[in-house]
C-alpha positions in Angstrom: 178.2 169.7 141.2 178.5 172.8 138.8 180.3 172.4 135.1 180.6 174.8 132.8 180.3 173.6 128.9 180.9 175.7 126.3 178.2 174.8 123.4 180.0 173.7 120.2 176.8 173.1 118.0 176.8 176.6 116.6 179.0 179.6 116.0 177.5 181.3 119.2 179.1 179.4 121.6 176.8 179.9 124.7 178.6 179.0 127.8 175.9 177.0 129.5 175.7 175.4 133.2 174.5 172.8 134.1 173.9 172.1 138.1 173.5 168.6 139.2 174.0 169.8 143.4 170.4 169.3 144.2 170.0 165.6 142.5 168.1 166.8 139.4 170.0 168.1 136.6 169.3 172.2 135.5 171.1 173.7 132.6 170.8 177.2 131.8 172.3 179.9 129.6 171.7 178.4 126.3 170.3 180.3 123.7 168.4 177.6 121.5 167.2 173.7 122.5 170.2 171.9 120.4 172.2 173.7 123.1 170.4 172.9 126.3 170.6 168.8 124.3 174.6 168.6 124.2 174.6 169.8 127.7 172.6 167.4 129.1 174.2 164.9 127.0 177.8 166.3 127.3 177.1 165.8 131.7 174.9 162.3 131.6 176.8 160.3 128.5 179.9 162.5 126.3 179.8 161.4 122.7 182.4 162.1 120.3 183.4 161.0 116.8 186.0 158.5 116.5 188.5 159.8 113.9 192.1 157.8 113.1 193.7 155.9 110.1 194.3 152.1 109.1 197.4 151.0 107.6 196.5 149.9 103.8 198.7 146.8 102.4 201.1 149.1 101.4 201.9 150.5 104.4 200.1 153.8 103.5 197.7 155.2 106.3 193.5 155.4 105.4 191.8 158.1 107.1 188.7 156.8 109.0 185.8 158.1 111.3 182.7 156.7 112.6 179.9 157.8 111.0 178.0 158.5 114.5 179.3 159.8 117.2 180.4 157.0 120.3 180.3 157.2 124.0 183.6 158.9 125.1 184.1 156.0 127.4 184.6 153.7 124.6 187.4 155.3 122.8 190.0 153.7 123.9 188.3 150.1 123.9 187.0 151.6 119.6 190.7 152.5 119.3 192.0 149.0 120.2 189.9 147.1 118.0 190.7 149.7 115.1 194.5 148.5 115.5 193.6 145.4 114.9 192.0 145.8 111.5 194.0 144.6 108.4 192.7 145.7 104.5 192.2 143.9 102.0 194.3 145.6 98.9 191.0 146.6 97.2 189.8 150.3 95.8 188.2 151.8 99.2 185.9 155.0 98.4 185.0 157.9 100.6 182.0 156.1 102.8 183.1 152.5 102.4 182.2 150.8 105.3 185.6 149.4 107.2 184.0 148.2 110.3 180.3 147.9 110.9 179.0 149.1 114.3 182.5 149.1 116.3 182.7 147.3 119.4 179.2 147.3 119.5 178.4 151.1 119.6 176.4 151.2 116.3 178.5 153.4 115.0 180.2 152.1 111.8 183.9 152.7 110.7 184.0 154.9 107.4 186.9 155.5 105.0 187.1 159.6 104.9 189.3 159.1 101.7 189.6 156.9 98.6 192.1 154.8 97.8 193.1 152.7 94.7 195.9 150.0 94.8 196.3 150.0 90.9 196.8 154.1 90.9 198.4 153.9 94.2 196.5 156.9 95.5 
């Protein structure tokens, strides 16, 4: 089977193929090895970053992302177990760790913004 990718891992954005008809896979039209790596990764195992919120005590929304990307298979089943979370009312910084390696991916669950219950921001 044939698929064409578009490269997102640089402004170029090469559109690459990659060929898996004859059993073994064969990319081409990538102009650097980072590209010919997320097309062979983008065909065999998709990763992407998780990014969502959690609700804080006071009903305010926390921005949050993994901090590596996770197979695209598992977003749904990351996504889930992200619902379920429930903060504490403590200060939560850019990087604070929410969630260590979600549902097993090794990826952990960041906070992408800070948060003070004293200030309220």
């Amino acid at each position: 089977m044939k698929r064409k990718i578009t490269c997102i891992i640089c402004p170029k954005g090469c559109e690459i193929e990659a060929d898996n008809t004859s059993g073994e896979l064969v990319i081409s039209g990538y102009a650097c090895t980072r590209g010919k790596r997320y097309a062979e990764t983008e065909v065999t195992c998709p990763m992407r970053t998780l990014t969502t919120t959690v609700r804080l005590p006071n009903g305010r929304m926390l921005p949050v992302r993994t901090d590596s990307p996770i197979p695209k298979s598992m977003l749904f089943e990351c996504m889930n177990r992200v619902a379920e979370i429930k903060l504490e009312p403590v200060r939560y910084a850019v990087g604070d760790i929410i969630k260590r390696d979600i549902c097993g991916t090794g990826a952990n669950l960041i906070s992408s913004s800070s948060w003070d219950p004293v200030a309220g921001i």
